[in-house]
PDB file with one MODEL, atoms N, CA, C and O in Angstrom:
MODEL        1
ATOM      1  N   UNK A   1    -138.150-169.669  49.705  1.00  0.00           N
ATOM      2  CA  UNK A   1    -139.088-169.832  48.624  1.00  0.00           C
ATOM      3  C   UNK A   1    -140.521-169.714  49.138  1.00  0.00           C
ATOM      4  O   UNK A   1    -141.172-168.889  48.496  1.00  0.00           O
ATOM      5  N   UNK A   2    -141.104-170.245  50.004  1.00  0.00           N
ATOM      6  CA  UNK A   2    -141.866-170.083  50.899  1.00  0.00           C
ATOM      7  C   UNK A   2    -142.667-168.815  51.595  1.00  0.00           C
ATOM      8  O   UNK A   2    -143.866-168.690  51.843  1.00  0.00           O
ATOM      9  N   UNK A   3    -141.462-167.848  51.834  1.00  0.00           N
ATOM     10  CA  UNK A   3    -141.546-166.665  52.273  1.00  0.00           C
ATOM     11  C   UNK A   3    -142.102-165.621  50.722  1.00  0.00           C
ATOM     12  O   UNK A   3    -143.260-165.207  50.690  1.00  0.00           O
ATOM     13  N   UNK A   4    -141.300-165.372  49.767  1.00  0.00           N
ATOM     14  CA  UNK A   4    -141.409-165.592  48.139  1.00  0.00           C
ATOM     15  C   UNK A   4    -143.011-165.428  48.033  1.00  0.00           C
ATOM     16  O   UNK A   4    -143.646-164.394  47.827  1.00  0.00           O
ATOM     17  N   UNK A   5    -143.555-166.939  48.263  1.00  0.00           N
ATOM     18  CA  UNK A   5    -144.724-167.600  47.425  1.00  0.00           C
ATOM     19  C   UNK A   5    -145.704-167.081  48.382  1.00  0.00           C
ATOM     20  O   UNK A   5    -146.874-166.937  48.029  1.00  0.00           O
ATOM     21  N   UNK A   6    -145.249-166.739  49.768  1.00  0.00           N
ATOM     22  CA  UNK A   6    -146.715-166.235  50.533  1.00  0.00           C
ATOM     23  C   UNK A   6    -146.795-164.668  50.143  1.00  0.00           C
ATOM     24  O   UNK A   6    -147.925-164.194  50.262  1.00  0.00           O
ATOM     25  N   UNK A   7    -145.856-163.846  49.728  1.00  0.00           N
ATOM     26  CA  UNK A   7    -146.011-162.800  49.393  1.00  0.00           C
ATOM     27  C   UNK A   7    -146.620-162.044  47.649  1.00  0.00           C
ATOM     28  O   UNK A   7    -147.203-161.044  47.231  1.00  0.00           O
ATOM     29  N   UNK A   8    -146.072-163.176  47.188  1.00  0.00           N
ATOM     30  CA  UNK A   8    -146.422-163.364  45.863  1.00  0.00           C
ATOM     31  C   UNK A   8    -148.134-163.696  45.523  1.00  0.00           C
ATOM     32  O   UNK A   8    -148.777-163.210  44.593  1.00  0.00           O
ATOM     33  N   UNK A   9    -148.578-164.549  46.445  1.00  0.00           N
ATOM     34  CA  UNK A   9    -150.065-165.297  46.500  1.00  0.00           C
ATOM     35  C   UNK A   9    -151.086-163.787  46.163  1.00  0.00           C
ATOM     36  O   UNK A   9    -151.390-163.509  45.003  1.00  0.00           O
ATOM     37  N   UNK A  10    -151.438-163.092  47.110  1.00  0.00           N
ATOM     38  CA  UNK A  10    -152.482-162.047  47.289  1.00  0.00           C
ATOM     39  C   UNK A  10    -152.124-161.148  45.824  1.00  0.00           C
ATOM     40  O   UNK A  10    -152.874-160.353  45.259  1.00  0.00           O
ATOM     41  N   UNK A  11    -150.773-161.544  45.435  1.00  0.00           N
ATOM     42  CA  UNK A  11    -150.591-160.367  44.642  1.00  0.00           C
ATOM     43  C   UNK A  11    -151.179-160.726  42.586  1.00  0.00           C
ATOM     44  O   UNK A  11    -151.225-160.031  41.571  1.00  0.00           O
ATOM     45  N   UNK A  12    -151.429-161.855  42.857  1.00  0.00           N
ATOM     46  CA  UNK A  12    -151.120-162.324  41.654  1.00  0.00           C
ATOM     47  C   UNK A  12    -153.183-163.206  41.484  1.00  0.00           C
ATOM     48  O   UNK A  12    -153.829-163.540  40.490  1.00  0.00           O
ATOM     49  N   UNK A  13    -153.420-163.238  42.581  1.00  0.00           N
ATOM     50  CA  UNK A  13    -155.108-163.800  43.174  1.00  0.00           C
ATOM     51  C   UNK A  13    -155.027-165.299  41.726  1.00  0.00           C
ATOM     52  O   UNK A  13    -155.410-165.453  40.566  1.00  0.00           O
ATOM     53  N   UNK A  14    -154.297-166.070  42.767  1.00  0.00           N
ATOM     54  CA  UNK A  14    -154.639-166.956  41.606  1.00  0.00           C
ATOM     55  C   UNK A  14    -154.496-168.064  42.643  1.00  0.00           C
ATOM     56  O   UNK A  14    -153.537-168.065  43.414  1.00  0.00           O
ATOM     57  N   UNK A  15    -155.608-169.177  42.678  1.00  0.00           N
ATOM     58  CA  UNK A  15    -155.278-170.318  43.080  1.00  0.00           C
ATOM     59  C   UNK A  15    -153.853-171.095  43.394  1.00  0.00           C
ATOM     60  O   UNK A  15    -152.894-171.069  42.623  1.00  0.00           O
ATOM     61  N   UNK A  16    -153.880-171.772  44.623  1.00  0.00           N
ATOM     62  CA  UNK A  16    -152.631-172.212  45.035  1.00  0.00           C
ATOM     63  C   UNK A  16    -151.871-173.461  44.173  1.00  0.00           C
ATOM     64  O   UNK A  16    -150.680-173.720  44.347  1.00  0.00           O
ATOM     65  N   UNK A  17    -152.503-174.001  43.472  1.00  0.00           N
ATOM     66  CA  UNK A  17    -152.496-174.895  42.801  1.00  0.00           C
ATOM     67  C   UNK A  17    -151.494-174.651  41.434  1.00  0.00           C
ATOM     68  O   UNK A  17    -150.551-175.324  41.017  1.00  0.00           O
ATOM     69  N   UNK A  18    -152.143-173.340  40.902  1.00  0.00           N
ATOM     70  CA  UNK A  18    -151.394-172.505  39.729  1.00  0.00           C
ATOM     71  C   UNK A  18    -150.220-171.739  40.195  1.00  0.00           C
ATOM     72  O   UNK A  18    -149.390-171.256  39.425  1.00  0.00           O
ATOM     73  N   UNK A  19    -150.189-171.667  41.174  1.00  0.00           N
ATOM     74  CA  UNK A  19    -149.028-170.810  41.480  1.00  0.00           C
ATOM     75  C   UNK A  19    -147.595-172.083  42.202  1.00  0.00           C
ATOM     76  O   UNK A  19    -146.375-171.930  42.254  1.00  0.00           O
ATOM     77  N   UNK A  20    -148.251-172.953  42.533  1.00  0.00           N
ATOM     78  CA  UNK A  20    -147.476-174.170  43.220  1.00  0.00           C
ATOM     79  C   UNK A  20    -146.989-174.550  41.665  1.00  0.00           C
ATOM     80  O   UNK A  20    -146.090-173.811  41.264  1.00  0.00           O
ATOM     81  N   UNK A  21    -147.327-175.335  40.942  1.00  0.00           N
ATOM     82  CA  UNK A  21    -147.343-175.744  39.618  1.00  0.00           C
ATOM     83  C   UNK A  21    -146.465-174.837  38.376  1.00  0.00           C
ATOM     84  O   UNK A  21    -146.024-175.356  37.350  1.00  0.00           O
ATOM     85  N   UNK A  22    -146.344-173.457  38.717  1.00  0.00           N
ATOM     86  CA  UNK A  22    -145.636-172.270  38.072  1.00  0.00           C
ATOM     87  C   UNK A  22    -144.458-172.849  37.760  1.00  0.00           C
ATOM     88  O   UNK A  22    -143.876-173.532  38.602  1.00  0.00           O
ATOM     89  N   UNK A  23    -143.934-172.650  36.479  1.00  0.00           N
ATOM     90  CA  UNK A  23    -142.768-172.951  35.690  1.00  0.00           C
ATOM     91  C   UNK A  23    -142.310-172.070  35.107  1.00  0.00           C
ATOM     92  O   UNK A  23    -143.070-171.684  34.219  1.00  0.00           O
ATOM     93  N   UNK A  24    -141.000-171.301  35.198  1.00  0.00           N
ATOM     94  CA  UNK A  24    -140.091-169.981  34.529  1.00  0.00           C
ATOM     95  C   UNK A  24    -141.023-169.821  32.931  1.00  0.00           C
ATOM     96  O   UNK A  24    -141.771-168.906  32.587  1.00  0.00           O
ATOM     97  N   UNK A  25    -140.669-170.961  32.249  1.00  0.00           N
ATOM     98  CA  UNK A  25    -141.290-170.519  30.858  1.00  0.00           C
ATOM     99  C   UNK A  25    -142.431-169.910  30.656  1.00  0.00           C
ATOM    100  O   UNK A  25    -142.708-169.263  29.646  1.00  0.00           O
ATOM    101  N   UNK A  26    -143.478-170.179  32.061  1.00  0.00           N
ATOM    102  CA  UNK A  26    -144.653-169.425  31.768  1.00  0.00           C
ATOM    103  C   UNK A  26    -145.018-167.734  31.980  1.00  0.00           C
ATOM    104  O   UNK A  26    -146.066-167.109  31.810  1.00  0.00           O
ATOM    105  N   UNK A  27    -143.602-167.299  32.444  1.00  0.00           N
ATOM    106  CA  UNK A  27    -143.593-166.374  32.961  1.00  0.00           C
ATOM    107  C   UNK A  27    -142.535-165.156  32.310  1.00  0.00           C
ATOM    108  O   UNK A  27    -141.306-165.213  32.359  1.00  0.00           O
ATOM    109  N   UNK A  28    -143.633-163.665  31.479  1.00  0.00           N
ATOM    110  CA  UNK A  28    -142.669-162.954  30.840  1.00  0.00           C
ATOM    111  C   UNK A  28    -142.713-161.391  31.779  1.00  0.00           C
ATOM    112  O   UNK A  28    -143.427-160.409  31.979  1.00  0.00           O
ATOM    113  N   UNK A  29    -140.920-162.220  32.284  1.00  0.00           N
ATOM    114  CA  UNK A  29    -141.182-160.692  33.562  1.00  0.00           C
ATOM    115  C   UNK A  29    -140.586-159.781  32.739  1.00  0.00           C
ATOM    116  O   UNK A  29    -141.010-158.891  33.475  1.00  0.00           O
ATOM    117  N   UNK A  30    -139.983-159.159  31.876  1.00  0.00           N
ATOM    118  CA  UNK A  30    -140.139-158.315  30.431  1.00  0.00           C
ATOM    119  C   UNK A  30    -141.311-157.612  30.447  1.00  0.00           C
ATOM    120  O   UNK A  30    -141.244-156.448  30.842  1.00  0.00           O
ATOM    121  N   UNK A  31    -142.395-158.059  30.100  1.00  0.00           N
ATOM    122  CA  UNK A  31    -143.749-157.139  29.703  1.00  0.00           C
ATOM    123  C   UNK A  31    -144.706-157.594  31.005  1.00  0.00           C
ATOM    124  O   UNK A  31    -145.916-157.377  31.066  1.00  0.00           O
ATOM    125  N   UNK A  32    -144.025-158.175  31.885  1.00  0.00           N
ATOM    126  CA  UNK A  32    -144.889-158.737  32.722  1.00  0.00           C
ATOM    127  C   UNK A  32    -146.357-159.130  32.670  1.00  0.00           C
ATOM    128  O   UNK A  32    -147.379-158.465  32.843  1.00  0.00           O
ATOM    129  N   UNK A  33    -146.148-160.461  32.369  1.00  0.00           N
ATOM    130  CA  UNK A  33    -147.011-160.987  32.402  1.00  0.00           C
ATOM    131  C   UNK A  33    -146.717-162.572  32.784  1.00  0.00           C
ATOM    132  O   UNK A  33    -145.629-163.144  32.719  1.00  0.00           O
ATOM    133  N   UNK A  34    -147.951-163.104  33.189  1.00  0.00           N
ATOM    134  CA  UNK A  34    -147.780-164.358  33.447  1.00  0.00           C
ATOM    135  C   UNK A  34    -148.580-165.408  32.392  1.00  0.00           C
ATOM    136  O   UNK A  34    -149.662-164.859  32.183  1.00  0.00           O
ATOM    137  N   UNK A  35    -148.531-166.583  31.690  1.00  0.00           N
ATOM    138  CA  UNK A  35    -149.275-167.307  30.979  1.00  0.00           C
ATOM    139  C   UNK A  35    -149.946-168.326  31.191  1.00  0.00           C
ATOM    140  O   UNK A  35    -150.077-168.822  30.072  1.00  0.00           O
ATOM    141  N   UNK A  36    -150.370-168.852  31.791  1.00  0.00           N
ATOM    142  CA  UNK A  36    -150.963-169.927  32.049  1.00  0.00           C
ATOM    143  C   UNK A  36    -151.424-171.071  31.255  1.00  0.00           C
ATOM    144  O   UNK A  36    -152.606-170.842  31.000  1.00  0.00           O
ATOM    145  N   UNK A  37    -150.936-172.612  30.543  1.00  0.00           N
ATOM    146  CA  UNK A  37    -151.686-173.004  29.622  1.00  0.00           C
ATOM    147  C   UNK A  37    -152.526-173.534  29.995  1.00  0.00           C
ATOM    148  O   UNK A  37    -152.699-173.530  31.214  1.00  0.00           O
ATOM    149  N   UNK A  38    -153.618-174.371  28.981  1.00  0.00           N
ATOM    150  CA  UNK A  38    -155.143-174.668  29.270  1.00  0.00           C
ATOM    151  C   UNK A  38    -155.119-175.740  30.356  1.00  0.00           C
ATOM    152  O   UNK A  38    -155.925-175.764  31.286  1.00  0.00           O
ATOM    153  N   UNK A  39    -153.909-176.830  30.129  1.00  0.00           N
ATOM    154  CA  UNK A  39    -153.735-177.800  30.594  1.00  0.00           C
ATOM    155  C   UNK A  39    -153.857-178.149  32.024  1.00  0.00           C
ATOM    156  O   UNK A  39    -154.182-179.228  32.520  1.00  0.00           O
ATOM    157  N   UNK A  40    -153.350-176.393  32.927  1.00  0.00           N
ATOM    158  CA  UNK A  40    -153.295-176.133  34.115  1.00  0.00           C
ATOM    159  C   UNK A  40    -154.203-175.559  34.417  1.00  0.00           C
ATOM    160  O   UNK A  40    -154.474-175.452  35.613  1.00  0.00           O
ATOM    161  N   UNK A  41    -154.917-175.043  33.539  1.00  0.00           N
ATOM    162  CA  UNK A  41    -156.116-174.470  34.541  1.00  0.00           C
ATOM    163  C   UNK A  41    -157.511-175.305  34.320  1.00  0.00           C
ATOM    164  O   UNK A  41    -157.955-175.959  33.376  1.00  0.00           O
ATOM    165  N   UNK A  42    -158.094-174.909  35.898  1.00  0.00           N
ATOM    166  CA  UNK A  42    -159.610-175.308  36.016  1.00  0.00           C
ATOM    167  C   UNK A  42    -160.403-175.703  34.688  1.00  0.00           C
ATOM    168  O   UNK A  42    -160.502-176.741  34.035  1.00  0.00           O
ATOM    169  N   UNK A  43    -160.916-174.435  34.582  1.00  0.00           N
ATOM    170  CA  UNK A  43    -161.761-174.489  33.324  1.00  0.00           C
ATOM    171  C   UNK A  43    -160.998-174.708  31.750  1.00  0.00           C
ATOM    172  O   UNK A  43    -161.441-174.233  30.704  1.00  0.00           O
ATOM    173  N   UNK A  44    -159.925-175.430  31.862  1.00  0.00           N
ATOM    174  CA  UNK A  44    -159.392-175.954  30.386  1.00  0.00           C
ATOM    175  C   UNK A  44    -159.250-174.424  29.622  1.00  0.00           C
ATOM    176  O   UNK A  44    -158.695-174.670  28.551  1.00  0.00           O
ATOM    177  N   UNK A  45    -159.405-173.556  29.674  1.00  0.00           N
ATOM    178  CA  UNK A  45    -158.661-172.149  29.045  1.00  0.00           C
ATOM    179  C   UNK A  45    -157.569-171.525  29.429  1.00  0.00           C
ATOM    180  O   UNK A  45    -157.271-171.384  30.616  1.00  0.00           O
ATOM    181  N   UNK A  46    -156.741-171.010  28.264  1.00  0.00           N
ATOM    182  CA  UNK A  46    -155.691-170.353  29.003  1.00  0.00           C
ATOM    183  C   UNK A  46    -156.392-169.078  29.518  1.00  0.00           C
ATOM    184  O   UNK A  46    -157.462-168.481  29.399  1.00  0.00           O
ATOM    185  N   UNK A  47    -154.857-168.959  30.344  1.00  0.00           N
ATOM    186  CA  UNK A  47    -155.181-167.569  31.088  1.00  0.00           C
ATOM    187  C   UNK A  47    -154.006-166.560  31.511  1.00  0.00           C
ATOM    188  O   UNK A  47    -153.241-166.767  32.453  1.00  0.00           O
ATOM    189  N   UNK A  48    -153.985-165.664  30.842  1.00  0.00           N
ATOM    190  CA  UNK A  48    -153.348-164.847  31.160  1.00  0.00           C
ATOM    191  C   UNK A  48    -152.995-163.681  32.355  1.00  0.00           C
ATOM    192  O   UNK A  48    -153.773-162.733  32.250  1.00  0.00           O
ATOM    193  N   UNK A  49    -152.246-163.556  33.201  1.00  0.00           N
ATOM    194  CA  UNK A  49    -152.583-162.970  34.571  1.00  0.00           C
ATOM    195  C   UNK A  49    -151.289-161.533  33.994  1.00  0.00           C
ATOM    196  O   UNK A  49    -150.207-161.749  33.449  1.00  0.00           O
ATOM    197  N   UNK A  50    -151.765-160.416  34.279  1.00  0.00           N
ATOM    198  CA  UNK A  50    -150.904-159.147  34.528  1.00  0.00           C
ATOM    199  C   UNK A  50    -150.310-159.240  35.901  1.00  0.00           C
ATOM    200  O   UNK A  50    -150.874-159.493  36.966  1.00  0.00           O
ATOM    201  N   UNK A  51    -148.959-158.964  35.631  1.00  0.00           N
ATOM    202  CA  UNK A  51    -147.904-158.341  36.948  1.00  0.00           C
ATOM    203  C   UNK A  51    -147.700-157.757  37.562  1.00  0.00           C
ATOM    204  O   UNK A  51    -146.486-157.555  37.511  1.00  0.00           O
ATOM    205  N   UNK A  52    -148.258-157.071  38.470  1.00  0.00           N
ATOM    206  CA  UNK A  52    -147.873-155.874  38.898  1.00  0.00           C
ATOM    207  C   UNK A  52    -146.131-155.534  39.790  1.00  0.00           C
ATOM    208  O   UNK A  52    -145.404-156.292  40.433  1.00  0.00           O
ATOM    209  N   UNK A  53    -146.054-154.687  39.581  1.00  0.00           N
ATOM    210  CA  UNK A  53    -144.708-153.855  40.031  1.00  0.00           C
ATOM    211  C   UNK A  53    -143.829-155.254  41.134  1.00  0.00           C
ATOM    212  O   UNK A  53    -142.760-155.847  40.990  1.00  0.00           O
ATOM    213  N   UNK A  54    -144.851-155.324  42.126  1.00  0.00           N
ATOM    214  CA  UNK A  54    -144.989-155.961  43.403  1.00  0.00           C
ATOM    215  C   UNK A  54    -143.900-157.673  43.214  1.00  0.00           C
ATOM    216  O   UNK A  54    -142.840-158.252  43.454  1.00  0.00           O
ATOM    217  N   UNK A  55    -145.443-157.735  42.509  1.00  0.00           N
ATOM    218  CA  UNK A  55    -144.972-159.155  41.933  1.00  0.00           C
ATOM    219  C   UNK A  55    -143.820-159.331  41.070  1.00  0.00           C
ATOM    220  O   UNK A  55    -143.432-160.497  41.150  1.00  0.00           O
ATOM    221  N   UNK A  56    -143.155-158.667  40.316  1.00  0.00           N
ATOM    222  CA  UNK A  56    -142.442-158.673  39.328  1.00  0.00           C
ATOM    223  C   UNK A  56    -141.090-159.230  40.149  1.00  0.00           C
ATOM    224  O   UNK A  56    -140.365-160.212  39.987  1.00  0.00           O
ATOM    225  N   UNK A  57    -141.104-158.149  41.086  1.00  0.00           N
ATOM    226  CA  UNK A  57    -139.666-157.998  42.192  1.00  0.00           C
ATOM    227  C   UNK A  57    -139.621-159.496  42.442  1.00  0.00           C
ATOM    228  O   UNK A  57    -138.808-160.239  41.892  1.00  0.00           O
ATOM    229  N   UNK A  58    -140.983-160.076  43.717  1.00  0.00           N
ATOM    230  CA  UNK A  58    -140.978-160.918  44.311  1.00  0.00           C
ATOM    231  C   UNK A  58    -140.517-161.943  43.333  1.00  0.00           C
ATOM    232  O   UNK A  58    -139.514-162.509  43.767  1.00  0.00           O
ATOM    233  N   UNK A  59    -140.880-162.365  42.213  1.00  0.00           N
ATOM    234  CA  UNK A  59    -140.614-163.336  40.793  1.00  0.00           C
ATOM    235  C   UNK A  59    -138.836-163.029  40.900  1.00  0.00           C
ATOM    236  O   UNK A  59    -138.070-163.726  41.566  1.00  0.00           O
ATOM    237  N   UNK A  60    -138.479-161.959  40.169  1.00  0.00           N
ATOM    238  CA  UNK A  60    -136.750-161.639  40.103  1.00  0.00           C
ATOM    239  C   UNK A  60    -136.236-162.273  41.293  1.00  0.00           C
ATOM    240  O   UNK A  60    -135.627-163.275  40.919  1.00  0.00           O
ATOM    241  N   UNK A  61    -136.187-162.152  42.701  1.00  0.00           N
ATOM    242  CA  UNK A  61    -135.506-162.666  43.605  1.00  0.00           C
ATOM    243  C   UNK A  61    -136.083-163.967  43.784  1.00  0.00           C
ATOM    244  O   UNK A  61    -135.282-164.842  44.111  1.00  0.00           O
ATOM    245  N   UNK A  62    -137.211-164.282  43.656  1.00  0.00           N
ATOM    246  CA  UNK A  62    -137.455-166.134  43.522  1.00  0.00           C
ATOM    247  C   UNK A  62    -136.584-166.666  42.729  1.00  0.00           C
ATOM    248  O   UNK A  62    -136.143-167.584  43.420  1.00  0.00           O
ATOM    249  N   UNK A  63    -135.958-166.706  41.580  1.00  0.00           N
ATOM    250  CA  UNK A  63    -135.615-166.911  40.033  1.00  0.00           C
ATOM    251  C   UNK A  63    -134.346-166.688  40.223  1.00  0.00           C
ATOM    252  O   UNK A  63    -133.638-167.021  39.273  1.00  0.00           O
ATOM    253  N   UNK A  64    -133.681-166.122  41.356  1.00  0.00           N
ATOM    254  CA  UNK A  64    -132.306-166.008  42.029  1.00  0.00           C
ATOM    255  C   UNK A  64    -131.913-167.447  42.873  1.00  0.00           C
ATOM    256  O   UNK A  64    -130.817-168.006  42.884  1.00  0.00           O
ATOM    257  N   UNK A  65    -133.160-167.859  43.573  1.00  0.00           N
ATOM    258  CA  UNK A  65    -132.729-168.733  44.479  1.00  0.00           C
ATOM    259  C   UNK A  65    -133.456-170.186  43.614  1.00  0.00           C
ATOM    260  O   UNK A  65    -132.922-171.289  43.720  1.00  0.00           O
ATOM    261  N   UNK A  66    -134.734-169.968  42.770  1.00  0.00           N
ATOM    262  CA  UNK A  66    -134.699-171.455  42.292  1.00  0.00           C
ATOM    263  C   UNK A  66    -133.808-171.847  40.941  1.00  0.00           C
ATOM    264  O   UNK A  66    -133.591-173.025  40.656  1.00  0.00           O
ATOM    265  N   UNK A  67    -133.388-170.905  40.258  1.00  0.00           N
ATOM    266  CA  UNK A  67    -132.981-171.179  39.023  1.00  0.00           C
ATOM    267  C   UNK A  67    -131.116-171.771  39.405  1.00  0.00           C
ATOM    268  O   UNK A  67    -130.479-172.659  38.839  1.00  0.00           O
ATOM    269  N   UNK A  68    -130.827-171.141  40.197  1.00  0.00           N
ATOM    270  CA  UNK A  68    -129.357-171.612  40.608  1.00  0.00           C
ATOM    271  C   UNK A  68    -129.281-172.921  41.159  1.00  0.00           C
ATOM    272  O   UNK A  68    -128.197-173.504  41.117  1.00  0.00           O
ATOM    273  N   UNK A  69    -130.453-173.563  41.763  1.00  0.00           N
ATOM    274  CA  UNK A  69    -130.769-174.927  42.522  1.00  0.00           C
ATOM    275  C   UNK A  69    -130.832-175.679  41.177  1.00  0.00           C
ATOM    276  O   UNK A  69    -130.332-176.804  41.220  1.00  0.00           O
ATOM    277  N   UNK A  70    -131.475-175.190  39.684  1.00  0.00           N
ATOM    278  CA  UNK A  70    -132.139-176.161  38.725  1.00  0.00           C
ATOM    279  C   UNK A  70    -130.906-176.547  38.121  1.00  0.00           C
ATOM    280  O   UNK A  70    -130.906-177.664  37.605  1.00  0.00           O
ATOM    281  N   UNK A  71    -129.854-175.877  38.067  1.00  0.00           N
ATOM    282  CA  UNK A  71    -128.381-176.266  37.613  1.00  0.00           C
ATOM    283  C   UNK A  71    -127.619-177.326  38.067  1.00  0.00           C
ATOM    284  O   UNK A  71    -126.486-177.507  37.622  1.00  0.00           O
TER     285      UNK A  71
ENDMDL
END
């Protein structure tokens, strides 16, 4: 997961905090995109982050190894 989240970091330029904190629901790897609500971010606005290709993958094989643990 670790390995995952350091590759994922540069790709997605979002504070470690938001990306530590990341929860499946916020995340539509479909149209890729990511959501962020206000609650979690800094400045109290949501925020919406685009996916790229990169990231999408790295997300699919994360979502292999945490979603089978959440069971």
């Amino acid at each position: 997961m670790t390995r995952c989240a350091l590759k994922l970091a540069p790709l997605v330029i979002m504070r470690h905090v938001e990306l530590r904190q990341a929860e499946w629901t916020e995340f539509r790897l479909v149209d890729g995109k990511w959501r962020i609500p206000t609650k979690k971010m800094k400045m109290r606005r949501p925020y919406r982050a685009p996916l790229v290709s990169q990231a999408l993958a790295i997300l699919r094989e994360l979502q292999k190894i945490t979603v089978g643990k959440a069971r």
